[in-house]
C-alpha positions in Angstrom: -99.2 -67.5 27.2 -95.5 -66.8 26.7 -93.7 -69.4 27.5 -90.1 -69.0 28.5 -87.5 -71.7 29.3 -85.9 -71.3 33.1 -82.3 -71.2 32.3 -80.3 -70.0 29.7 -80.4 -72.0 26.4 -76.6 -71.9 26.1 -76.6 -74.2 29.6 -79.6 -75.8 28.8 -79.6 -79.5 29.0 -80.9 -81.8 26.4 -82.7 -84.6 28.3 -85.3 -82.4 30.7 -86.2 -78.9 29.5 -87.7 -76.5 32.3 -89.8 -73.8 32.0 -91.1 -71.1 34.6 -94.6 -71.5 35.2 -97.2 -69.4 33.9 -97.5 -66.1 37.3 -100.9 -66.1 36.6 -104.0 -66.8 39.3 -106.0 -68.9 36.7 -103.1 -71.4 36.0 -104.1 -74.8 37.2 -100.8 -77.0 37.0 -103.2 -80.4 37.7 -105.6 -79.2 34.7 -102.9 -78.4 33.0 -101.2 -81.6 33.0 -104.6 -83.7 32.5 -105.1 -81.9 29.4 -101.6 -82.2 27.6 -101.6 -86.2 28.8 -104.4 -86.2 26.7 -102.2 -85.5 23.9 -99.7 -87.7 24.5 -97.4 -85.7 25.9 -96.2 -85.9 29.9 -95.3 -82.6 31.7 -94.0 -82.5 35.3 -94.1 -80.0 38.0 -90.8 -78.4 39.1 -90.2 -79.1 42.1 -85.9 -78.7 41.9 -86.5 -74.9 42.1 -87.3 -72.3 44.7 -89.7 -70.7 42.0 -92.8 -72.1 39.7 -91.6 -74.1 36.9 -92.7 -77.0 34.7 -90.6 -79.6 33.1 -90.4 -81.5 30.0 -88.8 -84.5 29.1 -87.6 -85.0 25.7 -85.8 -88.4 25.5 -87.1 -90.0 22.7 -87.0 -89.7 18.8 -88.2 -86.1 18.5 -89.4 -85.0 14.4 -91.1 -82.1 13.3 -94.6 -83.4 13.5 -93.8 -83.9 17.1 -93.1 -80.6 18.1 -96.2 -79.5 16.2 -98.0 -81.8 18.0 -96.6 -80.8 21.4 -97.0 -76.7 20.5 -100.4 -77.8 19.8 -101.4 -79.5 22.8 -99.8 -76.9 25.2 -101.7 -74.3 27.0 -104.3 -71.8 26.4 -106.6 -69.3 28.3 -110.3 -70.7 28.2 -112.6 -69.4 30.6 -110.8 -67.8 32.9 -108.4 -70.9 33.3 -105.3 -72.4 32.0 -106.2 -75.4 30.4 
């Protein structure tokens, strides 16, 4: 999944990061969300925007290991479904 942020990174606030959601029929925002929890990390559904996006909130003390942790924990294909 390519994963592409909804505005321009120039503009791009620090605090909430958004990103358009995957246009696929398999993508499951609720499985999706369930499964990166797991992980520790909280995503929320975009609901500022006329078109499918995700958010992610990034307030807190953010190190390397933690963005290999949350790359790690984000979406993949499995079945026929984004999970």
């Amino acid at each position: 999944m390519r994963i592409r942020t909804f505005i321009d990174a120039a503009v791009q606030a620090p605090i909430i990061v958004t990103f358009n959601a995957p246009a696929d029929a398999a993508y499951d925002f609720p499985e999706l969300y369930r499964r990166v929890r797991e992980k520790c990390f909280i995503l929320y559904p975009g609901k500022l925007t006329s078109v499918g996006t995700v958010r992610v909130g990034c307030i807190c003390d953010i190190d390397p290991g933690a963005i290999r942790r949350a790359l790690a924990a984000k979406s993949v294909r499995h079945s026929g479904k984004w999970v």
